[in-house]
Every structure is written in structure tokens, then in C-alpha cells.
N, C-alpha and C positions, 0 to 999 in steps of 0.2 A: 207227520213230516212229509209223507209223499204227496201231499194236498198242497203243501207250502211250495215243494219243487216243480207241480205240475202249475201253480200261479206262476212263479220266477220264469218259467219257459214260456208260457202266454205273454207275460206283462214284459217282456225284452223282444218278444217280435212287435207289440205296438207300434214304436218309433218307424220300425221299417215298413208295415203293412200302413200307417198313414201316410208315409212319402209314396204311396204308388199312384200311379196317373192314369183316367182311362187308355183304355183300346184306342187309338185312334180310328181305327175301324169302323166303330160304333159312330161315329161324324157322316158317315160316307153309307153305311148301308141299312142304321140302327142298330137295335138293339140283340132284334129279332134275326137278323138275317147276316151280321157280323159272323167270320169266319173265326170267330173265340180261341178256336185249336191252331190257328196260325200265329198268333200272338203272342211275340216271343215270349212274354212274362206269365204267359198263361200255365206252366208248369207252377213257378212262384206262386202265383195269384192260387190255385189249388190246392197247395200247399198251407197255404195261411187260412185260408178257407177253412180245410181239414183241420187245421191244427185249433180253430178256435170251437170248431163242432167236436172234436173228441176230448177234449182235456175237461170242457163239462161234463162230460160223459163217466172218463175216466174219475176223474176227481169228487162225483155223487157217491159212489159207496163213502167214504171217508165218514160225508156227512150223514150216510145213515144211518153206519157204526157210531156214531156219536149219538144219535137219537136215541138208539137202541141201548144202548148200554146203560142201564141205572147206574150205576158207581161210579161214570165218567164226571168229572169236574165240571161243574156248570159254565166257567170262564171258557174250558177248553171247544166245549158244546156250541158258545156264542161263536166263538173265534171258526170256529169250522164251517156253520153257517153260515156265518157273516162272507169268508170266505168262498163259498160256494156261488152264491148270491153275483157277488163281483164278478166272480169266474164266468158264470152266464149271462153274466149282463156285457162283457166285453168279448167274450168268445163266439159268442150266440148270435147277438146284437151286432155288435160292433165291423168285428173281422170283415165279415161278408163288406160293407159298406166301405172298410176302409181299403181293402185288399182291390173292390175293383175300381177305386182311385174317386169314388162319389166325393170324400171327402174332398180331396184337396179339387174338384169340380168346384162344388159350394163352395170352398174358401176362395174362389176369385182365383185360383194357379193353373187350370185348365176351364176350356169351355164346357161350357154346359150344353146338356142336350135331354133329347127324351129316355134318362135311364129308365127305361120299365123293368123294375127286379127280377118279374116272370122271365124276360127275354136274356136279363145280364147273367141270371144263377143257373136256366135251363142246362148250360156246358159242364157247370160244377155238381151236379146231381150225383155222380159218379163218388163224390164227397163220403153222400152218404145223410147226409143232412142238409137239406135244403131249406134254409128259414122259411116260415108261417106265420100262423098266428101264434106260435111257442115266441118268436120275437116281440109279437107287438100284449103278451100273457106279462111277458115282463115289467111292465110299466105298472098292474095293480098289484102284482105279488111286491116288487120292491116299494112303491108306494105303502103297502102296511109293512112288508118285513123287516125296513128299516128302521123306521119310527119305533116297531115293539122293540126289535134286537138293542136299541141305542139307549130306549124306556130300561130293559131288563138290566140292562149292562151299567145305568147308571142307579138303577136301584141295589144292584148288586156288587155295586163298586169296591166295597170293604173288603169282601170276601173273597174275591179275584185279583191275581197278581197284575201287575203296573203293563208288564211286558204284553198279557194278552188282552189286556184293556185297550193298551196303543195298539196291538195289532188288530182287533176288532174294529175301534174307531175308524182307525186308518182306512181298512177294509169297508165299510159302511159310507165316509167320506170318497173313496174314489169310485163306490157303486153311482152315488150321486153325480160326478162329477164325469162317468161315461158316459150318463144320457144328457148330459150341458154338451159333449165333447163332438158329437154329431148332427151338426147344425141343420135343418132341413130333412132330420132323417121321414119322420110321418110324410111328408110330401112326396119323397120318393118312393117308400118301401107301399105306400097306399096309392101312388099311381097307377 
């Protein structure tokens, strides 16, 4: 249950962490030499940052208690996983990209400029996590973990309950639908 509260508290700052807009800073000095700590939204911007780097963090035990456990329910096992999975694909991934306004960059509602991630995350380091290649790890781990959790889930379909099946699904379909939701992301984060 605390796995499912630690998604609801990621998956409700989404909305806000995509309406952010860069630095305008970053226009005038780059990437690299923008004064990040003058920016008023830069306590925000930290904030979202953090919050999508520790709720993976936090929310991994859940799913290794679930591994670990023989007698745990196989339904409950998928759904934790599955769960997990999303959790770092939007927390890990995402946040960083959408919190320093890349996204709404890309979508045409700010200009674009030279985001170099090195230059945009160096002020966020203090985070605690600084994406890597743990971000760009994610594209072959969910590449197969999907596909078996969705194989498992529907070979197991009888014997697990409706409720953790939709929330598996579900959880599987918006892993999917975070790496569609960041358009451009390889061109920027590999600049």
C-alpha cells in the first residue's frame, strides 16, 4: 500500500512538473554558465527533481519484499513490479526533463536552445541523484520487463484477481506511454 501512495504523490506532480518552462537564463548565458540558483522556480524545479529521484528509491524495497517472499501472491508480485517499473521510468526519466521545462521547449510553448543536461542538472546535484546512464538503462530493462510482466499477467490471468490485473495493466500501459510522452528526449539527454 505504501508503494501505491508513494505513485499517487509522483503521478499528481506530473501535471505541474510538465507546465514548467525553462530558465530564461539559459537564452542569455547557456546552459553552463546560467545563474540556476537565481531562478525563482529553481527551489520548485529541486524539489520535483528530488521527488522523482527518491520515491524510486523509496518505493524499491516494496518490490524486493515482494520478490523475496515465497507465499506472496503472484498477482500481488506483478503489480509491485509493474509498479516499480513506471515509478522509475517517470521519476528517474521523466521529472528531471519535465521539471526543467525541456518538455514544454520541444512542444513549440518555449524556445529552444542548447539544453546540455550536464550544464542544466550540474545545480541539481545536491538532489542527490543526478541522471546517467541509470536513465538511458531504462529503455532495455522496460523493453523486456514489459513484454514478460504483460506475457506473465496474461498467462496468469485466471488465478489473479481483476482489480490487480487492471492495476498491472494500467501500470505497464503508462510505463509505455512515459517514454511516447517526452518527445526529443535521446537528442537532448545525449547532447
Amino acid at each position: 500500500m505504501a508503494q501505491v501512495l508513494l505513485a499517487v504523490v509522483l503521478f499528481a506532480a506530473v501535471p505541474y512538473a510538465m507546465s514548467m518552462v525553462p530558465f530564461e537564463r539559459i537564452y542569455v548565458d547557456g546552459p553552463y554558465n546560467a545563474p540556476h540558483r537565481e531562478d525563482p522556480m529553481f527551489p520548485v524545479r529541486w524539489r520535483l527533481i528530488a521527488l522523482g529521484a527518491w520515491v524510486p528509491l523509496f518505493s524499491m524495497p516494496f518490490a524486493l519484499l515482494a520478490w523475496k517472499r515465497r507465499h506472496m501472491h503472484l498477482g500481488l508480485a506483478l503489480f509491485q513490479v509493474s509498479l516499480l517499473l513506471c515509478i522509475c521510468v517517470i521519476g528517474l526519466r521523466n521529472f528531471p526533463y519535465y521539471a526543467l521545462g525541456i518538455y514544454r521547449a520541444y512542444m513549440g510553448e518555449a524556445r529552444t536552445w542548447d539544453f546540455d543536461p550536464a550544464g542544466l542538472m550540474h545545480p541539481y546535484g545536491s538532489v542527490g541523484y543526478v541522471p546517467g546512464c541509470e536513465a538511458l538503462m531504462l529503455y532495455p530493462i522496460a523493453l523486456v520487463a514489459v513484454p514478460r510482466i504483460g506475457y506473465r499477467l496474461f498467462q496468469e490471468r485466471h488465478r489473479i484477481s481483476r482489480a490487480l490485473i487492471l492495476g498491472t495493466a494500467l501500470c505497464l500501459a503508462t510505463t509505455v506511454f512515459a517514454f511516447f510522452s517526452t518527445p526529443r528526449f535521446i537528442d537532448w539527454f545525449l547532447d
